[in-house]
C-alpha positions as CSV (number, residue, x, y, z in Angstrom):
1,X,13.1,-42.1,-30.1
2,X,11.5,-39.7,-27.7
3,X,12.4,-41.2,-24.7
4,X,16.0,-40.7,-25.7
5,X,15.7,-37.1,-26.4
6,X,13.9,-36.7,-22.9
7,X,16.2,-38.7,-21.6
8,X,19.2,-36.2,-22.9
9,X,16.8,-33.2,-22.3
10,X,16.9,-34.7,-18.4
11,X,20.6,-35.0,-18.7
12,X,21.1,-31.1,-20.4
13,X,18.5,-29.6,-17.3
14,X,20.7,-31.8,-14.4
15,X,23.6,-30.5,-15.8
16,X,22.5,-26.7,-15.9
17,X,21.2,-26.5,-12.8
18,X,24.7,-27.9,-11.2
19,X,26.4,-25.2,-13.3
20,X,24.1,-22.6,-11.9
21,X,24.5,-24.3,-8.4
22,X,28.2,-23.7,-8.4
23,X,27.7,-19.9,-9.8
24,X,25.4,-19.2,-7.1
25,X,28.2,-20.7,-4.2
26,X,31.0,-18.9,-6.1
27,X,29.1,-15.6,-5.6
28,X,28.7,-16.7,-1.8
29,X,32.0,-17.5,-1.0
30,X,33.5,-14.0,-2.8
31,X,30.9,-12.2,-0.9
32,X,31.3,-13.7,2.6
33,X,35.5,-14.2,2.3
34,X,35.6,-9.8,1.5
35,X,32.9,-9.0,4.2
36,X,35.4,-11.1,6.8
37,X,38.5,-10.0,5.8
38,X,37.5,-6.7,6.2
39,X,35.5,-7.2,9.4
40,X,38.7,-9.2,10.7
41,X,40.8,-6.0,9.7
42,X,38.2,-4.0,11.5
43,X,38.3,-6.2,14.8
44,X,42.1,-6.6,15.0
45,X,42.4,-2.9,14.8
46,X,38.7,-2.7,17.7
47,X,41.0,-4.8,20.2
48,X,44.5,-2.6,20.5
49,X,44.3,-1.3,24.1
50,X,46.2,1.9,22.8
51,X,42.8,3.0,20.3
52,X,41.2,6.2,20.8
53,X,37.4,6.8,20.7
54,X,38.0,9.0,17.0
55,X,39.3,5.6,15.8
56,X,36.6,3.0,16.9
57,X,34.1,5.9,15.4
58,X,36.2,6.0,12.3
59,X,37.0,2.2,11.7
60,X,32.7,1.9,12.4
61,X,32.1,4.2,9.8
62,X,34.0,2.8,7.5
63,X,32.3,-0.8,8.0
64,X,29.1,0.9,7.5
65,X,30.5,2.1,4.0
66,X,32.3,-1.2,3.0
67,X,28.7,-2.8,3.3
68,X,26.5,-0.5,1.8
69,X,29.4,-0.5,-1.4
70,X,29.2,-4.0,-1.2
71,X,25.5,-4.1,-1.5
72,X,26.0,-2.0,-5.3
73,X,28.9,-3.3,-6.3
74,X,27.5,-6.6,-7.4
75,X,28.7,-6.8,-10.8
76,X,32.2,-6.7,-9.6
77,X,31.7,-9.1,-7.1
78,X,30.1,-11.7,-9.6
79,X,32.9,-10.9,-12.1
80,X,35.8,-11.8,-9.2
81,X,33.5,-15.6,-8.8
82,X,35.5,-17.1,-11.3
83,X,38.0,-18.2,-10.0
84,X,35.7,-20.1,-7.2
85,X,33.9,-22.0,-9.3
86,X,34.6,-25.8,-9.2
87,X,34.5,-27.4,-12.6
């Protein structure tokens, strides 16, 4: 009898931790795919021959911002995961 119930308690933990596995690569992938498209945006914009210096300064600036918002905006990073997660 209680080798089946560690045996299901084994089963419950593995199944957990490959629920919390897919949370934590959900978070990953919403983090890195924003950071990107925004540095993409960014570099797109860097390589125009036609840019002034005000510009590049600006554009920099604004990365700086994106990232340090992105560092406290957790919550609604974690909240756009769900629809990353693999079931």
């Amino acid at each position: 009898m209680q080798n089946k119930l560690w045996t299901r308690d084994c089963r419950l933990i593995h199944g957990l931790i490959k629920q919390m596995e897919q949370l934590e690569t959900a978070v990953v992938i919403v983090i890195w795919h924003t950071i990107l498209e925004r540095f993409n945006s960014a570099s797109l914009s860097l390589q125009k021959v036609e840019i002034d210096l005000l510009s590049v300064v600006k554009l920099y600036d604004s990365l700086i911002t994106f990232l340090l918002q992105m560092r406290d905006g957790f919550d609604e990073t974690e909240s756009r995961r769900e629809g990353y997660v693999l079931r």
